[in-house]
KESELUM-833343 format. One record per residue: residue number from 1; residue in one letter; y, z, x of N, C-alpha, C in turn. Coordinates in steps of 0.2 Angstrom, whole numbers. Example, Ala and Ser with C-alpha at 12.3 -4.5 7.8 and 13.67 -1.06 7.14 Angstrom:
2
1,A,-28,39,66,-22,39,62,-16,39,66;
2,S,-11,35,64,-5,36,68,0,39,64;
//
This chain:
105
1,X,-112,-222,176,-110,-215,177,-108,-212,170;
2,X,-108,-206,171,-110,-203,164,-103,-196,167;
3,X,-100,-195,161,-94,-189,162,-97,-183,156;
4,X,-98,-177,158,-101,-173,154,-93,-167,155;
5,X,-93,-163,148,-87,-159,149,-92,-154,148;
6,X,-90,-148,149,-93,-143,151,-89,-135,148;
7,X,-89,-136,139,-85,-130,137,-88,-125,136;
8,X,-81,-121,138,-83,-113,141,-78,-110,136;
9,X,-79,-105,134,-75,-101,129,-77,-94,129;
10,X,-71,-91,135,-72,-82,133,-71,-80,128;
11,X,-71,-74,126,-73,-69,118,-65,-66,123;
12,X,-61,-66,118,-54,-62,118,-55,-57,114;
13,X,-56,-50,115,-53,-46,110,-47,-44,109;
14,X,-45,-45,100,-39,-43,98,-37,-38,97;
15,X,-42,-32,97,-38,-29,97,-35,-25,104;
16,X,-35,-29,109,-31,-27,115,-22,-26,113;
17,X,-21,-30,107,-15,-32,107,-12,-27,103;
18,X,-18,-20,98,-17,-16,95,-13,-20,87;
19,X,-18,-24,85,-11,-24,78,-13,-21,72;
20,X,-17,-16,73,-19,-11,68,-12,-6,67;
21,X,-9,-5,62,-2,0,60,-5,6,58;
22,X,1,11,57,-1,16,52,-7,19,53;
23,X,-12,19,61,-17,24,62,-23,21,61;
24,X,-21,15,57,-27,9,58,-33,9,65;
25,X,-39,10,64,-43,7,69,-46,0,68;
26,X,-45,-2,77,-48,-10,76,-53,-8,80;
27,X,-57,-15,75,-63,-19,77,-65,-23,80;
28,X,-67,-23,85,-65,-31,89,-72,-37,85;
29,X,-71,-41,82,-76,-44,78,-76,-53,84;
30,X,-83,-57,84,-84,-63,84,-77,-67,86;
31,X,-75,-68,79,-74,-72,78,-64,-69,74;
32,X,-63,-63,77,-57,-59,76,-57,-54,75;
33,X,-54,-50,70,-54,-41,71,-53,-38,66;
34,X,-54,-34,63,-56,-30,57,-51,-24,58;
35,X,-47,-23,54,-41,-16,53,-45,-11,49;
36,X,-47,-5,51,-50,2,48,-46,8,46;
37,X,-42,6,38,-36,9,38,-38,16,36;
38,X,-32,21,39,-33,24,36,-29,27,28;
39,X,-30,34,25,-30,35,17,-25,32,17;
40,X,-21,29,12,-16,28,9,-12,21,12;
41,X,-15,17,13,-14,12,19,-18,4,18;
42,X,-16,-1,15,-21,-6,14,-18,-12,20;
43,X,-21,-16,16,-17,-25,22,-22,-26,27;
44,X,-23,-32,29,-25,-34,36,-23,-29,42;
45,X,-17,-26,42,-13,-25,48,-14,-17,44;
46,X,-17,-14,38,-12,-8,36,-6,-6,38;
47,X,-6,-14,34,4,-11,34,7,-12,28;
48,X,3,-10,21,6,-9,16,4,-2,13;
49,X,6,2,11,8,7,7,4,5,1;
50,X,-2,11,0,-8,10,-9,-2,14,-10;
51,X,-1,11,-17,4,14,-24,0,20,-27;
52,X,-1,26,-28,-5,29,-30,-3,30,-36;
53,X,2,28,-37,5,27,-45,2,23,-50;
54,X,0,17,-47,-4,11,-50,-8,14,-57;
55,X,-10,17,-54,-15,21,-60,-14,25,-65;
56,X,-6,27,-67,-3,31,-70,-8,37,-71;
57,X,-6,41,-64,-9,48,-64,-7,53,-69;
58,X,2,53,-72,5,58,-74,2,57,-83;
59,X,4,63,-86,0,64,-92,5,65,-95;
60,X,5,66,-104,13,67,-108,18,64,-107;
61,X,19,56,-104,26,56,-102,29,56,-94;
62,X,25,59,-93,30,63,-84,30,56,-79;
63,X,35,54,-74,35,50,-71,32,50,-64;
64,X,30,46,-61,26,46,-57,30,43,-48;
65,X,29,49,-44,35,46,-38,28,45,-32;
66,X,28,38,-29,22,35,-23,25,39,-18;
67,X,19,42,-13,21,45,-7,16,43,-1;
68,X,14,44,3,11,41,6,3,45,6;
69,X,-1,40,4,-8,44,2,-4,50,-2;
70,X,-2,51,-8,0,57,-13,3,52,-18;
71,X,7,56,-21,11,55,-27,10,60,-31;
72,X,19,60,-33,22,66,-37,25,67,-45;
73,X,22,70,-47,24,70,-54,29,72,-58;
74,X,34,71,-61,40,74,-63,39,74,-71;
75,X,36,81,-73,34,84,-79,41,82,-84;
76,X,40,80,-90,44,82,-96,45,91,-99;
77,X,50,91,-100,49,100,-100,45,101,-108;
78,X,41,107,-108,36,107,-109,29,107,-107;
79,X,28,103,-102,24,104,-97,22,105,-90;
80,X,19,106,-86,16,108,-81,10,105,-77;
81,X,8,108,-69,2,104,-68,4,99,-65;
82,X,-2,98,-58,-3,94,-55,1,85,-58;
83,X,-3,85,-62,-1,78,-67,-1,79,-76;
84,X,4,85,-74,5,86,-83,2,88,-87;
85,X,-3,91,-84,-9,91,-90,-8,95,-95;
86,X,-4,104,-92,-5,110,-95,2,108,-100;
87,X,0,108,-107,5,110,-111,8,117,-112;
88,X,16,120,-109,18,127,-109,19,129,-115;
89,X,16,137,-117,18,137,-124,24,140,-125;
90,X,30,139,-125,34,142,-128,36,149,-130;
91,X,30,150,-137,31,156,-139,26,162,-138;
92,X,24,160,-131,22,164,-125,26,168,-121;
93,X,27,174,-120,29,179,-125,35,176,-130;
94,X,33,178,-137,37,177,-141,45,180,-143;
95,X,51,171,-141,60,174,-140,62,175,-144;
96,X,60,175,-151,63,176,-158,65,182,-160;
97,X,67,187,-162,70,192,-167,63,194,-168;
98,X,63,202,-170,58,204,-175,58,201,-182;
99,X,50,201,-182,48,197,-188,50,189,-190;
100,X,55,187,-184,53,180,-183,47,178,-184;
101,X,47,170,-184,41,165,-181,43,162,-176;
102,X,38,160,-169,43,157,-167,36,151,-168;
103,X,37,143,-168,34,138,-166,35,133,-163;
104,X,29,132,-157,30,127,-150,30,121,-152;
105,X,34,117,-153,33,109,-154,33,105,-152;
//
């Protein structure tokens, strides 16, 4: 007499349980599930926050604050722009006395 077992394995998908975060679309895959994050969003689960500072975006100095998908630049005075770029000229229009010089430094 011979005993034969007879396995059966249904396909669960995971994503019924929703563990995609943050707007995440899941994929129901074979053999698990795949998180489809959205911008500014990484991890298995997008559940961590891309740094968009990582890259040092700001330009002359200025500090860089992470936001979510953004990031914001806090210029050194003399400058301006997105990410610092526009040096402000000073002696535009020129504050000096007549027959001053005035120079930007």
């Amino acid at each position: 007499m011979h005993l034969c077992n007879v396995i059966f394995t249904e396909h669960v998908n995971e994503c019924l349980n929703s563990p995609c975060n943050n707007g995440g679309v899941c994929a129901d895959l074979p053999d698990g599930y795949l998180c489809i994050c959205q911008a500014g969003w990484t991890g298995q689960n997008c559940q961590t926050d891309t740094d968009e500072c990582d890259s040092s975006p700001c330009q002359f100095g200025g500090t860089c604050k992470d936001g979510i998908d953004s990031f914001i630049c806090s210029c050194l005075p003399g400058y301006t722009g997105d990410v610092c770029q526009t040096d402000i000229d000073l002696c535009n229009p020129n504050p000096c006395p007549f027959g001053w010089a005035c120079v930007d430094t």
